[in-house]
N, C-alpha and C positions, 0 to 999 in steps of 0.2 A: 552812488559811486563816491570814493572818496576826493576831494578837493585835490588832490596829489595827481591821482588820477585821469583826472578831466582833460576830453581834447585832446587825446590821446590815441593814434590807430591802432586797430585791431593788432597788428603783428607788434606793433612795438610796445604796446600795453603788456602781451602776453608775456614778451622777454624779461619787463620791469618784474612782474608777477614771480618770474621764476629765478631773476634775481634775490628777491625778496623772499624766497622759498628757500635758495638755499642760507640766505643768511638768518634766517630763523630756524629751521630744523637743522642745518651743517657747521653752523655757527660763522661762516665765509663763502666767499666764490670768486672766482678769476675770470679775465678775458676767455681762456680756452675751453671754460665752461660753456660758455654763452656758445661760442663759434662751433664746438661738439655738437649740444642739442638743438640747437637750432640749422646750421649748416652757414651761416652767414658770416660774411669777410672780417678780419682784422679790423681794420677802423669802424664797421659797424659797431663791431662787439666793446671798442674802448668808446663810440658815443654813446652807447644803449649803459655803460656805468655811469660815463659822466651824468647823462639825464636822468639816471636814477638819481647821485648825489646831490644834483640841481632840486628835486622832487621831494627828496626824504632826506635833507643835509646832514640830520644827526642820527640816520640811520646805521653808518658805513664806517669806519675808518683802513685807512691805508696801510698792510702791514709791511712794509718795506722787505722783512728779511723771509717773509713766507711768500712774495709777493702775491698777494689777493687782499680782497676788502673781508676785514670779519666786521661781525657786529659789534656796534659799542653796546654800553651800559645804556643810556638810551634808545632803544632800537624802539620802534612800533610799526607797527604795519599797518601799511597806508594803500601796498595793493591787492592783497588778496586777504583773508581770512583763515587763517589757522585753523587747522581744523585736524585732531590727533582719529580720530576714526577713518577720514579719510587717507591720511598718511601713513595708519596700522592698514587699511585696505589695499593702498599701492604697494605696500611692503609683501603680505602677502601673497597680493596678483603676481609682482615676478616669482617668487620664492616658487611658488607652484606651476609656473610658465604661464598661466594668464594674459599675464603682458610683458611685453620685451622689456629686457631691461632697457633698450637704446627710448622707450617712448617714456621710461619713469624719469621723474625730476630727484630720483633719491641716488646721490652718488656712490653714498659708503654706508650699504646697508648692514645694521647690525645683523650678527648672527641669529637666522630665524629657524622655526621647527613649527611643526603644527602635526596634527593626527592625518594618516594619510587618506586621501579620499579617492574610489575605485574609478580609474578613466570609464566613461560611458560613452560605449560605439554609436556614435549618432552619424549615421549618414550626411557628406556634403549633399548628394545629389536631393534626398529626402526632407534634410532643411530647407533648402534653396526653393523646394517646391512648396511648401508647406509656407514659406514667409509671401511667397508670390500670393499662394489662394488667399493669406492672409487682408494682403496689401488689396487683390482685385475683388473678396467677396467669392471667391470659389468653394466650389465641393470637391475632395480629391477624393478617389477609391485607393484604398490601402489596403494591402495585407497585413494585418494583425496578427501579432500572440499576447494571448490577454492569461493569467493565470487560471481562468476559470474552463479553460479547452485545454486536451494534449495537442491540437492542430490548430496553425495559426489559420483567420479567416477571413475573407475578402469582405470589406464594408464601405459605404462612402461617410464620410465625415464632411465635417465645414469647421475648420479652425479658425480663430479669430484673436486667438490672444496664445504669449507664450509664459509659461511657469517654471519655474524650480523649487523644489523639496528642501533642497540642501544637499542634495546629494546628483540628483537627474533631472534630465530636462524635461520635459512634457509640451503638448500642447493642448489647449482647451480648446472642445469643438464640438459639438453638436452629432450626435451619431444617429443617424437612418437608421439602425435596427432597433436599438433603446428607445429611440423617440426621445434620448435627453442630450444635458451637456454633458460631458466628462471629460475627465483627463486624458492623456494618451498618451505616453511612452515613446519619445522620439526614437529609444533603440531599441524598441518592439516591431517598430514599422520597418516591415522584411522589405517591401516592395512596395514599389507607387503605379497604375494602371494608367488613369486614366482622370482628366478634368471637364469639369461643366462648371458652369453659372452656378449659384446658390441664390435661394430667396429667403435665407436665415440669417436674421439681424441679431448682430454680437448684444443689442439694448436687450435680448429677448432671456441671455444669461441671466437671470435674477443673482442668482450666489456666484458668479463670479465681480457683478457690478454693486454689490450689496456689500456694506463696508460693516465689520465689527469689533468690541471693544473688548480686549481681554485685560482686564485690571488684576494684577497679579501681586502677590507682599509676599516679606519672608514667611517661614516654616511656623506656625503659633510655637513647635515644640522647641524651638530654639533661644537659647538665653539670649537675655538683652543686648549684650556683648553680639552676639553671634549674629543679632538681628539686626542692628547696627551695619556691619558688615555687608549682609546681604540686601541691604537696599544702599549700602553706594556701589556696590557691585554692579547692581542693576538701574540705580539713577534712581532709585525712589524719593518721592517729595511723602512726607507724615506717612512712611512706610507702607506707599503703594505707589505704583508703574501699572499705566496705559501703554499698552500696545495696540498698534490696528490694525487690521490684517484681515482679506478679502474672506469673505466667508465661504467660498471654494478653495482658501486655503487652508482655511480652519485648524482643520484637521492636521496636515502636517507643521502648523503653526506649534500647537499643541504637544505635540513630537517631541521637535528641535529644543520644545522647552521644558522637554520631562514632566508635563501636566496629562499626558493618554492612558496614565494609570492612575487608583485612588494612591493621594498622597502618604498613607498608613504600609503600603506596600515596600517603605523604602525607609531605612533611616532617615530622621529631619535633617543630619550632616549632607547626608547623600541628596536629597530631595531638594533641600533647601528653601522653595518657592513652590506657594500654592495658588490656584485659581482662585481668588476672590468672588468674582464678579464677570460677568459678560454680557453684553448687548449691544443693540444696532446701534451704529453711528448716527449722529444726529444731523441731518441735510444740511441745518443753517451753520453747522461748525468743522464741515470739511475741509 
């Protein structure tokens, strides 16, 4: 924790935090910031500045005729950690209702757009039960519709962990007529009957507790120039990126990253990144 920091209560640390949030991403912030997202009085919110300026002195200056503190030339951040993938992910979350805007710390979101993604009917009552068998180690009986029947069909499961594609939700569970794990379709699940005990331990998932390495570079067919590109795109260190990703997601890992077809099927512009390399994660480096 930073020295700034220290000794410092949970709720009043949190506010320093989002001070410092918005004078690194909004470049200022005011008392009525503070007293909005948090709900807290007037003189709260003018000592929650002052002990910031106490904290971080050459963080802040005072701009009289906007009145709010921006940042100076000096600014560092002493309570929280910047972090732009997080702050592209908050932006997001409201943009597409994920999250309310009243719980983001972003006040003046730039104009955002992203490719639209299909609402998926997931039952409250059917999650709700589904997190409980979770939680207590149950079996629920479900009606299913699996593509491989024109009639959905009654089966018990035992779920234990929850996924997403990128697109829908699933849960992983164990299914009594397969005899395995599989995925499951939260907005498949028509109807919920009936719950018992399970004696199926989530350790018993191999691929979904099985970690793997997909090491992935740009396109070979792409000029130097182009290849350049495509590993700061993707964070390459000597033009390759590790990814790791549960070996029951494999597969939709693989997807989301245009690697489920051979790389020849696609212009290298278009394709861009190919599988390298892949395999288990190594125990001692988890």
């Amino acid at each position: 924790m930073p020295e700034a920091a220290a000794a410092l209560k949970w709720g009043v640390e949190r506010r320093l935090e989002f001070i410092e949030f918005r004078l690194y991403w909004e470049g200022g912030v005011n008392r009525s910031d503070i007293i909005e997202a948090f709900d807290v009085s007037v003189p709260q919110a003018s000592k929650d500045l002052t002990l910031y300026q106490e904290r971080a002195p050459r963080n802040a200056i005072y701009d009289k005729s906007a009145k709010r503190y921006i940042a100076s030339n000096e600014f560092q951040p002493c309570f929280l950690k910047p972090d732009a993938g997080q702050y592209l992910n908050q932006l997001r979350s409201v943009a597409e209702g994920i999250l309310a805007s009243s719980e983001s710390w972003i006040a003046h979101s730039p104009p955002y757009a992203g490719p639209p993604v299909p609402a998926r009917g997931v039952n409250n009552d059917t999650l709700r039960t589904v997190l409980a068998a979770i939680r207590q180690n149950q079996a629920v009986e479900i009606k299913y519709q699996s593509l491989s029947s024109d009639d959905p069909r009654w089966r018990w499961i035992a779920p234990h962990a929850i996924g997403f594609d990128g697109f829908r939700w699933h849960t992983r569970a164990f299914c009594e007529v397969s005899k395995s794990f599989k995925d499951f379709l939260l907005s498949r699940i028509i109807e919920v009957r009936s719950i018992r005990s399970s004696g199926v331990s989530p350790e018993d998932d191999a691929d979904w507790n099985e970690l793997v390495t997909l090491e992935i570079g740009p396109h070979p067919q792409l000029s130097e120039s182009q290849k350049r590109i495509i590993a700061l795109d993707y964070g390459m260190r000597g033009g390759r990126a590790q990814i790791q990703v549960r070996k029951a997601l494999r597969y939709y890992a693989l997807r989301r990253l245009g690697l489920d077809t051979p790389p020849e099927a696609r212009r290298p512009q278009d394709q861009q990144i190919v599988l390298l390399r892949e395999g288990a994660v190594d125990e001692n480096h988890r």
